[in-house]
N, C-alpha and C positions, 0 to 999 in steps of 0.2 A: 276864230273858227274853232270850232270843239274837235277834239279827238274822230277821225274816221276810224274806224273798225270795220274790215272786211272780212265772214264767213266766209271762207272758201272748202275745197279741196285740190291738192295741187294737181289731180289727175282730170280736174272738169274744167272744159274747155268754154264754158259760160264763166266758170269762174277767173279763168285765167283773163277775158278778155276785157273783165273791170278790174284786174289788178295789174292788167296792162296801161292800161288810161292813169289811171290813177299814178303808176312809173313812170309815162311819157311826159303828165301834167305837172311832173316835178312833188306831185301832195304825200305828205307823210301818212301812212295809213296804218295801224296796226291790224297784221294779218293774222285769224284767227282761224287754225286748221281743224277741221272738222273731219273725223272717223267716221266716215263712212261705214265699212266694214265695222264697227262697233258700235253701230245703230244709234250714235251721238245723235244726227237728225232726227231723230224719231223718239227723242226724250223732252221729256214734259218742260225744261228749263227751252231748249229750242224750239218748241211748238208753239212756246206762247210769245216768240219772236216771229214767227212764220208759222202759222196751222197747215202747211203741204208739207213739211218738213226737206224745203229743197233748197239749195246752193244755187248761185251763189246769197247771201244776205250782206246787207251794207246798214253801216249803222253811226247815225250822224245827229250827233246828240239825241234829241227825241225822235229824230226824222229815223223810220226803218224803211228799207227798200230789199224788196225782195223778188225780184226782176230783172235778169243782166240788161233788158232792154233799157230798162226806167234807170234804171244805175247809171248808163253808159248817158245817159239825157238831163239827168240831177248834178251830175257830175260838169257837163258843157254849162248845163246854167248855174251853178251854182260860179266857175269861172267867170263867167259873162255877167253875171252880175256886180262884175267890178272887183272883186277881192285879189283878181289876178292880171287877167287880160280878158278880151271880148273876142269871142268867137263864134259862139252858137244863140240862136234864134233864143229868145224866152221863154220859157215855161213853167208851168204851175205843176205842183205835185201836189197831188191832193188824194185823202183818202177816200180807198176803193175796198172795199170787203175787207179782210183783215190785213191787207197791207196797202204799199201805197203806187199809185197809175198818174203815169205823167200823161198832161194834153198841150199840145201845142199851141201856139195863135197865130 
């Protein structure tokens, strides 16, 4: 498994709840704090990870997810898919406009 990286801020409550999972799932993630208040989001290096310039962002090798929802569901299948234990239902991540939308089956 490659390096996780999670964009966060420690004060957003989207972000906290994928670097909650991620804490509870036991996975090593390096957490990358982002300056809000100094308009980190909204510079040219973070926009071409996310064009809305919003938190939280997860970043798993090539895979970018920029959705607590889609985090919190890449993160179940990415476990369930054997690397760890099996928990959650399958699913596909697949790219959606400039990041990426999970579908169930």
């Amino acid at each position: 498994m490659s390096t996780i990286k999670l964009y966060r801020h420690a004060l957003s409550g989207h972000s906290h709840r994928a670097q909650l999972l991620l804490s509870l799932l036991g996975l090593d993630a390096k957490l990358v704090d982002v300056e809000l208040a100094a308009g980190e989001h909204k510079q040219a290096a973070f926009l071409a990870k996310n064009r809305f310039g919003q938190l939280p962002l997860l970043e798993d090798g090539d895979i970018v997810i920029a959705d607590s929802n889609a985090i919190l569901v890449y993160l179940a299948w990415l476990l369930s898919s054997g690397q760890h234990f099996s928990f959650a239902k399958k699913c596909d991540v697949q790219q959606g406009g400039n990041g990426k939308q999970y579908q169930t089956e």
